[in-house]
N, C-alpha and C positions, 0 to 999 in steps of 0.2 A: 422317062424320069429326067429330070431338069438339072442341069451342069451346073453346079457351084461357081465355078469357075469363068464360066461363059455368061456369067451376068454381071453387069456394071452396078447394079444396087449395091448399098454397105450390108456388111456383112450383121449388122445390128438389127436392118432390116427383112431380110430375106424371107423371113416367112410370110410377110405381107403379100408374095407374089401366089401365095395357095388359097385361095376363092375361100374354102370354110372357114380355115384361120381367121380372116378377115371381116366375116360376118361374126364370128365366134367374139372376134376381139374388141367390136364394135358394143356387144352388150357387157362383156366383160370392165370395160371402161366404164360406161354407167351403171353399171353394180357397185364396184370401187370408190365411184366417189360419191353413192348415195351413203356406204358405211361411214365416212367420213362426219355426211353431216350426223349422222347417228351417235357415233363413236364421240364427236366433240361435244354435242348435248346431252349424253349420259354424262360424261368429266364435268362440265360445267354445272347442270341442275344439283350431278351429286354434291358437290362441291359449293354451291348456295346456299343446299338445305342444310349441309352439317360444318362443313367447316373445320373438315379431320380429315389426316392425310390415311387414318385405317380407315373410315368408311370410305372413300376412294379406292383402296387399294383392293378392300372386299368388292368395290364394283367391279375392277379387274379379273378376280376369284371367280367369281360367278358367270361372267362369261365365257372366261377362258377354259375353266374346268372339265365344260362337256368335252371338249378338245383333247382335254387330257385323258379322261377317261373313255369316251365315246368317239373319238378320232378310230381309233382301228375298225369298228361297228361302220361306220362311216367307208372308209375304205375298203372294206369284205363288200356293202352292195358295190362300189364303184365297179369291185371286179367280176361280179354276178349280176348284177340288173344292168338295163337299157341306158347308158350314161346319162344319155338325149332327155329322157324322162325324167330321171333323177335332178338333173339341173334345172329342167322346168319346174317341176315342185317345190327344188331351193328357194326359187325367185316367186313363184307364187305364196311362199308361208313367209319372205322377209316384207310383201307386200303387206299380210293380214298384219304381223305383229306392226310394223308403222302404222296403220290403221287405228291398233291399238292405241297406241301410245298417243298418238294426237284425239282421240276421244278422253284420256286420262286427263290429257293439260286440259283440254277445252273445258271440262266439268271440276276442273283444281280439284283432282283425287289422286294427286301425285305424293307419295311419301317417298324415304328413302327405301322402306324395305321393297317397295311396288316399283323402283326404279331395281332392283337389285331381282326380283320375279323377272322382271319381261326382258332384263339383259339376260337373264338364266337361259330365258326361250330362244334367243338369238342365239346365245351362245350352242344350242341344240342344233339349230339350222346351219349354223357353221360349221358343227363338225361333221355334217353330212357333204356342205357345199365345197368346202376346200380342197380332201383327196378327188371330188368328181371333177373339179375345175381343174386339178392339176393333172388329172387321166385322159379328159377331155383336151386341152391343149394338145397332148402328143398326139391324141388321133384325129388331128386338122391337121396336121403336117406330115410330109413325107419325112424320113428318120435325119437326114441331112439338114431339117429346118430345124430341128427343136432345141440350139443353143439361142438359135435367135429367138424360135416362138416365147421360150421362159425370159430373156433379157427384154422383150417387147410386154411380155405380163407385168416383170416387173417395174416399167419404163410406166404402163398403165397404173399398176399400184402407187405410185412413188409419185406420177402427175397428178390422179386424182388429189393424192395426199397436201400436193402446193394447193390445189385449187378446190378443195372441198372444206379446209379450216380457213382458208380465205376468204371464201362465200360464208361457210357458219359464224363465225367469228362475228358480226354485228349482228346477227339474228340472233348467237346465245348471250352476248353483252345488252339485248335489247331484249333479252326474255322470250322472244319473241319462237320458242320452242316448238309450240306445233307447226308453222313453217317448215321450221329444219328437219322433223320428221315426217312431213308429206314429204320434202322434196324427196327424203330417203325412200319411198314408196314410189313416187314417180318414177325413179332411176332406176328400181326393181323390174316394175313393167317395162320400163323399155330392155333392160337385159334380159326379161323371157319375153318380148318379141322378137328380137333379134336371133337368141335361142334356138327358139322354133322355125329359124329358116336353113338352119343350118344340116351339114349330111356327114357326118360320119365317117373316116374311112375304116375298112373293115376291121375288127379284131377278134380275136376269140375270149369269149368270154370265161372265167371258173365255172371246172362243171363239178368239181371236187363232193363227193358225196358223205365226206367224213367230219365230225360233228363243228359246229360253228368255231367252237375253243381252239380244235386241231388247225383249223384255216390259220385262225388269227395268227395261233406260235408259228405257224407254217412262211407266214409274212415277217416272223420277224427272226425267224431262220436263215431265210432267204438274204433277207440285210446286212446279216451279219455275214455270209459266203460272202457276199459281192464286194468284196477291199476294193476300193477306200470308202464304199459307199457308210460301213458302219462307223468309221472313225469321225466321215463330216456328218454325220448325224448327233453325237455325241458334241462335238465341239459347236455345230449351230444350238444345241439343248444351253451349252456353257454359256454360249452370250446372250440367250434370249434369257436366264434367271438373272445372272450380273450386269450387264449389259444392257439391252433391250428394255427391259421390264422398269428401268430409271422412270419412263414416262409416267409413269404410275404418280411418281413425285411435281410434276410439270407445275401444276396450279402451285402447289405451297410452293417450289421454288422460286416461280416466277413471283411471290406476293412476299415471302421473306428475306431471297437474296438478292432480290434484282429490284425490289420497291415498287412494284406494278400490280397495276388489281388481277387478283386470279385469272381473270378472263381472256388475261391477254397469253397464255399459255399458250391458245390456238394459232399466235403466231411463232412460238418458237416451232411446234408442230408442220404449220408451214416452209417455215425456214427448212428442218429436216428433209422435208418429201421434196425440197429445191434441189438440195443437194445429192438427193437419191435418187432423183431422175436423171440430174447428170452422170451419176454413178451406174442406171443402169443403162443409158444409151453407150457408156463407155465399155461397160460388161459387156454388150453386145456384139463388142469387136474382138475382144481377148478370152471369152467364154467359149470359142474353138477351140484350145487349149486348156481346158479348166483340170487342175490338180488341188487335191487338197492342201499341199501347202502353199499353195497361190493365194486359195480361199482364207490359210490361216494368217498369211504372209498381211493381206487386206485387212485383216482385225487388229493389227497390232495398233498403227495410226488411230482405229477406232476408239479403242482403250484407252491410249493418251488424250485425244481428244475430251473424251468425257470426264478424264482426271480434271484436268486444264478447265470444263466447261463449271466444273464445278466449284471453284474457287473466284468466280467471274462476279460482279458485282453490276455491269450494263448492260444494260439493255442491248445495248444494239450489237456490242461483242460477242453478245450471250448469241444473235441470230447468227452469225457469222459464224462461229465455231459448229454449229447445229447442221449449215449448212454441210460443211466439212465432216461431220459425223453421219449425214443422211449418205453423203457419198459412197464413203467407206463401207457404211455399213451395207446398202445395197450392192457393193460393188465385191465382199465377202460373199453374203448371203445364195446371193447370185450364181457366184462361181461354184457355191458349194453343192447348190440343188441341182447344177448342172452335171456336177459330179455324180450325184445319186440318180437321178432319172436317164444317164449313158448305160447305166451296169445292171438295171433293174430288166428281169422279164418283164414282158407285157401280160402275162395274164398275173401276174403279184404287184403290178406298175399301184394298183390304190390302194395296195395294202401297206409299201413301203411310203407312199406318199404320203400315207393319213401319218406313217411315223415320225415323215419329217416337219409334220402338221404339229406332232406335238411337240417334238424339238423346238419350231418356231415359234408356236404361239399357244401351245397348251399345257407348255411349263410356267407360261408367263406367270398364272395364278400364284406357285409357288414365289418364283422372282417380286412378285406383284405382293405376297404376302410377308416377304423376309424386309423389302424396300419400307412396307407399311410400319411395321415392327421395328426396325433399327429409326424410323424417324421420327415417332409419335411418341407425343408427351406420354400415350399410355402405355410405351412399350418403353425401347431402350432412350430416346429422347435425345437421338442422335443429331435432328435437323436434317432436312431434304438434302443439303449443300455437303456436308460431313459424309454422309451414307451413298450418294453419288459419289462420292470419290472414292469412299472406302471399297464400293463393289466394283466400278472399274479397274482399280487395282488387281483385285482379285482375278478378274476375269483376263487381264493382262497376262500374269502369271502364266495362267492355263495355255493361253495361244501362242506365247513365246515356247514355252514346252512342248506344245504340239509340232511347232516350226523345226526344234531343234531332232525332236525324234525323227519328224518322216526325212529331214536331210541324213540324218545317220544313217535310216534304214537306205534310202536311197544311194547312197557311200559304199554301204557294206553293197549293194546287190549291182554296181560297176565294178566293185571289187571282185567280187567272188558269183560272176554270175551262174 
């Protein structure tokens, strides 16, 4: 087994030096930023054909929802089927549906509800792909790698994310939509070829013979034993409804407060994923030490930032601050999941994952529906700029509370150990 210590690599990168990781990581990367062109031409098309920040936000709903509900289902095969398998078929059905969708633009049989269907389908795909992908990671590294393996996932997240709204971005300004959903297809194939070369190291799998239901509470049983694991799961849910789920509002903000045609959204998007690749190469180094109040201590900055970002009126301040929010928030995020995937068994490892799947992105629906509702003429008529502030505030609140509890419980147990 290989010495932490006895290698000059940074500690951000360390899992690079494990052969499967690094074939693993290599498709992993081109998965990430095919989603990208996808993710920016579902916001943009949505946002052409209606020109309402609630049908945006229902495109949000619909993809994110299987996550929410179907994320644990998700998680139970991780921990009972072939992972290996499992992620090849991920990337083979995100291949069919791009497929799809570029036959839709090509014959103009694109509506909004038919845009709002085939996000539904991804969103299926997803809540199968994400706990396998984040089960998967751990079993490419020896146990000593996997602060860095996750800081290097999310370094691949957070790059794609600069360079995939960067490349869409005059493809969806130029309409030019079936492009950006081949290329999302393209990036598919090459993440299950790469997939398919990859070896596994060994795990034992769930052999549990008690009924599907019992698994699942059994998974979030499990979460709840392992402190701190259940407390950053709860607080990542907090910022991905308040928080997180602001993007939802991106196009109207950037067309209302900042004077810019919707389109250019995809680069405050960019801006973000700049700043959250520095966030996570910097995770990469202090994620050997990851605490929950580290993770919360990270979100505070993030909060203010988005207060701040929402009062902005330019353009270019606006990318600036964004930058600074991608940071932070990767660099919470991060810390947090590193927290949960330390404490977790390996045979519950995708059941608790798929929970932190919906903390991060399968509340978003919720977040993505309250975001819609507080800023649209048909609902409270708050304005994109108003409701981003008002919900980072909120979300504020919650993290400074967090901070202050785990320092007290930490006080009292030097105290009185």
């Amino acid at each position: 087994m290989s010495n932490l210590g006895s290698t000059s690599v940074p500690k951000a990168f360390l899992a690079l030096t494990q052969k499967q990781f690094r074939r693993f990581y290599i498709g992993s990367i081109a998965s990430q930023l095919g989603f990208w062109f996808s993710h920016i031409s579902y916001q943009a098309l949505m946002a052409d054909l209606t020109d309402d920040e609630l049908w945006v936000s229902m495109l949000f709903v619909v993809t994110f929802t299987p996550v929410l509900f179907l994320g644990p289902f998700g998680g139970l095969l991780a921990d009972r089927l072939d992972r290996k398998k499992l992620l090849l078929g991920t990337y083979a059905a995100l291949m069919a549906v791009s497929a799809l969708q570029v036959t839709l633009v090509i014959a103009d049989a694109i509506t909004p509800m038919i845009l709002l269907v085939t996000s539904f389908i991804v969103g299926l795909i997803m809540a199968v792909l994400a706990p396998v992908v984040q089960a998967v990671t751990a079993n490419t590294v020896q146990n000593q790698y996997l602060p860095s393996a996750i800081s290097l996932q999310a370094m691949a997240s957070n790059g794609s994310r600069v360079l995939g709204p960067a490349l869409a971005a005059p493809l969806v300004s130029n309409n030019l939509f079936e492009i950006s959903w081949s290329l999302y297809g393209i990036c598919a194939g090459l993440a299950l070829v790469a997939a398919a070369g990859i070896t596994l190291f060994p795990y034992q799998p769930d052999e549990d013979t008690i009924p599907i239901l019992q698994r699942l509470l059994a998974g979030v049983s499990h979460a709840r034993e392992k402190k701190p694991a259940s407390n950053a799961l709860t607080l990542v849910g907090v910022i991905s409804i308040f928080g997180v789920s602001h993007v939802v509002l991106s196009p109207a903000f950037t067309s209302d407060a900042l004077g810019r045609p919707a389109s250019d959204f995809a680069w405050l998007g960019a801006s973000t994923g700049f700043g959250a690749l520095i966030g996570a190469l910097a995770a990469g180094s202090f994620t050997q030490r990851a605490t929950l109040r580290r993770g919360a201590i990270l979100a505070i900055p993030y909060c203010l930032l988005l207060a701040g970002f929402s009062r902005v009126s330019d353009f270019t301040v606006a990318i600036l601050i964004q930058i600074l929010v991608g940071f932070f928030y990767i660099g919470s995020f991060t810390t947090l999941q590193v927290v949960v995937q330390e404490v977790v068994a390996e045979n519950f490892r995708g059941r608790v994952m798929s929970l932190f799947n919906i903390a991060w992105a399968g509340l978003v629906p919720i977040g993505s529906l309250l975001m819609g509702l507080l800023a649209s003429d048909h609902g409270f008529g708050f304005g994109s700029a108003d409701t981003i502030g008002l919900t980072s505030l909120i979300c504020l609140v919650y993290v400074v509370a967090v901070v202050i509890s785990d320092t007290l419980k930490s006080n009292s147990r030097e105290r009185y150990p």
